[in-house]
C-alpha beads as a LAMMPS data file, in Angstrom:
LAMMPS data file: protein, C-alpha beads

114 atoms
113 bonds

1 atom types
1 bond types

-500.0 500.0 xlo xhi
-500.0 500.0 ylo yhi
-500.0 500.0 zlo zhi

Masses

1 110.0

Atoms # bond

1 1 1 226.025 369.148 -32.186
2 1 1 224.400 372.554 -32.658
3 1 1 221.663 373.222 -34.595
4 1 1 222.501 376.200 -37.447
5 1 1 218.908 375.693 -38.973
6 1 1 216.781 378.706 -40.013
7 1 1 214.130 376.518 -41.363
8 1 1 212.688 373.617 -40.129
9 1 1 212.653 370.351 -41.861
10 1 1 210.447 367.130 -41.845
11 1 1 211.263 363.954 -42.771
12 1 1 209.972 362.830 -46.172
13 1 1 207.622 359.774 -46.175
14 1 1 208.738 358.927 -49.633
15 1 1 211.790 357.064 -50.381
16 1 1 213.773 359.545 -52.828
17 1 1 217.436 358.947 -53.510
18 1 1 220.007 361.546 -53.548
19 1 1 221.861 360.653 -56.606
20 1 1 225.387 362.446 -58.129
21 1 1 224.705 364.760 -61.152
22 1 1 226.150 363.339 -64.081
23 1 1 226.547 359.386 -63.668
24 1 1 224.053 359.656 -61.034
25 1 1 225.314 356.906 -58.412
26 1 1 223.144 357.178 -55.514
27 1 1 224.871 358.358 -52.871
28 1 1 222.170 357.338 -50.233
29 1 1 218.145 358.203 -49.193
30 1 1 216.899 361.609 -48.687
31 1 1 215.852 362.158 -45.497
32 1 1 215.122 366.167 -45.292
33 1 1 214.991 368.830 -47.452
34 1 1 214.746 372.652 -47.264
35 1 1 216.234 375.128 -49.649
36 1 1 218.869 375.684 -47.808
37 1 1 220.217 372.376 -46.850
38 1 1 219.135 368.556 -46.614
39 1 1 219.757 365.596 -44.891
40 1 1 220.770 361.963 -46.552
41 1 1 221.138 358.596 -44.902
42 1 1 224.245 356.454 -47.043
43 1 1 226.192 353.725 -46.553
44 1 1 229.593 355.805 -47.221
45 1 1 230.820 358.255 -44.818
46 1 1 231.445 361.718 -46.759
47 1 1 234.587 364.636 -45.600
48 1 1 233.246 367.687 -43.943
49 1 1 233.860 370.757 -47.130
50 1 1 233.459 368.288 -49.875
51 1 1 231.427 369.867 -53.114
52 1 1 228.875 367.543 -53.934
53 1 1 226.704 368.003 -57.314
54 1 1 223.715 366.317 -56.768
55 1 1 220.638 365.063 -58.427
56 1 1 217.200 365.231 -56.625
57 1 1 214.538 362.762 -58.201
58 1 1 211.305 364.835 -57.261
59 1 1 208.304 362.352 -56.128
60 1 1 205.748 364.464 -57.828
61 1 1 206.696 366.732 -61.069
62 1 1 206.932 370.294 -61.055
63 1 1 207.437 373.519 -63.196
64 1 1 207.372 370.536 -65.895
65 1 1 210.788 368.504 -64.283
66 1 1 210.824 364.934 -62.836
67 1 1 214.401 365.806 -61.435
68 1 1 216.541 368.690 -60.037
69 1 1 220.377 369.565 -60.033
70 1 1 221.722 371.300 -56.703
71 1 1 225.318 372.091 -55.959
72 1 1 226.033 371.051 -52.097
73 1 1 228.800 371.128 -49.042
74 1 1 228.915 368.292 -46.872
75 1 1 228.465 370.315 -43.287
76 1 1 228.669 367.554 -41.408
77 1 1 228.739 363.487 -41.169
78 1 1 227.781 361.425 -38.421
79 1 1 226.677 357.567 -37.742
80 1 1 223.451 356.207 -37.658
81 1 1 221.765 354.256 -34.878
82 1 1 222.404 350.691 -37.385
83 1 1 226.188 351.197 -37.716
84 1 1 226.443 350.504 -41.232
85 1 1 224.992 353.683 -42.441
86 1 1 225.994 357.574 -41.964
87 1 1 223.588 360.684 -41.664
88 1 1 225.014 363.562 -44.121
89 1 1 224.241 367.087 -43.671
90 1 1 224.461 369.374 -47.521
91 1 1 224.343 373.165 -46.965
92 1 1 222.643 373.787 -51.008
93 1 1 225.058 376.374 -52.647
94 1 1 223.932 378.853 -55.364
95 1 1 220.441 377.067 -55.725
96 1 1 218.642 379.109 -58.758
97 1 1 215.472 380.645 -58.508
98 1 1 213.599 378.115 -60.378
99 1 1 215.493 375.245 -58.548
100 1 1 214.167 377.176 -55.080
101 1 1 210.743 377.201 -56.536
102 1 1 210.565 373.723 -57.544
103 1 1 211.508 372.620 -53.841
104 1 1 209.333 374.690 -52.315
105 1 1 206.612 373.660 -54.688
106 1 1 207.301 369.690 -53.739
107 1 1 207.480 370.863 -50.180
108 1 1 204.229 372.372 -50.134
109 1 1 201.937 369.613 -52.609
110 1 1 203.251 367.232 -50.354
111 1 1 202.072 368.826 -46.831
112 1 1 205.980 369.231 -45.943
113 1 1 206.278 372.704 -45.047
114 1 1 204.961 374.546 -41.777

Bonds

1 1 1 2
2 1 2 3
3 1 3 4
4 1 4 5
5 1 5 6
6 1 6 7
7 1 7 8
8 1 8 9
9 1 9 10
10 1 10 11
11 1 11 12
12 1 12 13
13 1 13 14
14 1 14 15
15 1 15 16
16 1 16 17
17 1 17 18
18 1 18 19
19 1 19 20
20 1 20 21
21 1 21 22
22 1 22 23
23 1 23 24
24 1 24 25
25 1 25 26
26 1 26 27
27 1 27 28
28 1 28 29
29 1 29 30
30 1 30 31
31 1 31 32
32 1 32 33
33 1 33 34
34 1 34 35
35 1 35 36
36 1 36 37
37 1 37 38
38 1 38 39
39 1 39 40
40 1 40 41
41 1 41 42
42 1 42 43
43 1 43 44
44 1 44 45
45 1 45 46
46 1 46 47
47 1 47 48
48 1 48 49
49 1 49 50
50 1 50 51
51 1 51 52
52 1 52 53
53 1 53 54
54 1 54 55
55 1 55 56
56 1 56 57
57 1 57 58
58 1 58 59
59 1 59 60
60 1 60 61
61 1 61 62
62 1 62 63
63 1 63 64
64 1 64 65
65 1 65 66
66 1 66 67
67 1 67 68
68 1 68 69
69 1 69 70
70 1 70 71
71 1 71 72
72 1 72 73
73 1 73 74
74 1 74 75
75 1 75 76
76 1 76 77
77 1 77 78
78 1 78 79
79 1 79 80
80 1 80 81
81 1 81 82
82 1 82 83
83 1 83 84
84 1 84 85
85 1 85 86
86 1 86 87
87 1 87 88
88 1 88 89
89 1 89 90
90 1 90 91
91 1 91 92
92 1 92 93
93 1 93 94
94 1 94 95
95 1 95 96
96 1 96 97
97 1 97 98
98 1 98 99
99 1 99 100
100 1 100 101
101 1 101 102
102 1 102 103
103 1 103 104
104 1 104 105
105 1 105 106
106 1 106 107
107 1 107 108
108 1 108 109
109 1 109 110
110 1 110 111
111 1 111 112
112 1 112 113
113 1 113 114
């Protein structure tokens, strides 16, 4: 598969899950994050093009927020090395400015950037 990344991600040492906005079922564990795109690992599989709204429990607070909202497009969805979970790429559509910042912020207090 081909790598379309402009930024480059590490893997998060804390466990965060990648909940749905609104009834917030978790959808699986956050694996990556940039502000242009993250990777989960679930235990559902998830159709390339589907809209996701998506709620991001942040491990440390920031700009005053314990949690962001980002709207999403599954890019891709493959299977993991232990066959009952997949690995589910989001492309993050429309992220505001403060959502950006927040990210970034996390990124950075947490020695995940660069």
């Amino acid at each position: 598969m081909r790598d379309n990344r402009n930024k480059t991600r590490r893997n998060s040492p804390h466990r965060i899950n990648v909940l749905t906005a609104g009834n917030e079922r978790v959808l699986g564990r956050l694996v990556n994050i940039t502000i242009s795109g993250l990777m989960y690992l679930g235990d559902a599989p998830q159709a390339v093009g589907t809209a996701l709204r998506l709620r991001l429990p942040l491990p440390t607070m920031a700009n005053g927020k314990t949690a962001i909202d980002v709207q999403g497009e599954v890019v891709w969805c493959g299977d993991d090395d232990n066959p009952r979970f997949h690995r589910v790429g989001i492309e993050i559509r429309d992220l505001g400015a403060e959502e950006g910042y927040i990210i970034e912020t996390v990124l950075q207090r947490l020695h995940l950037v660069g």
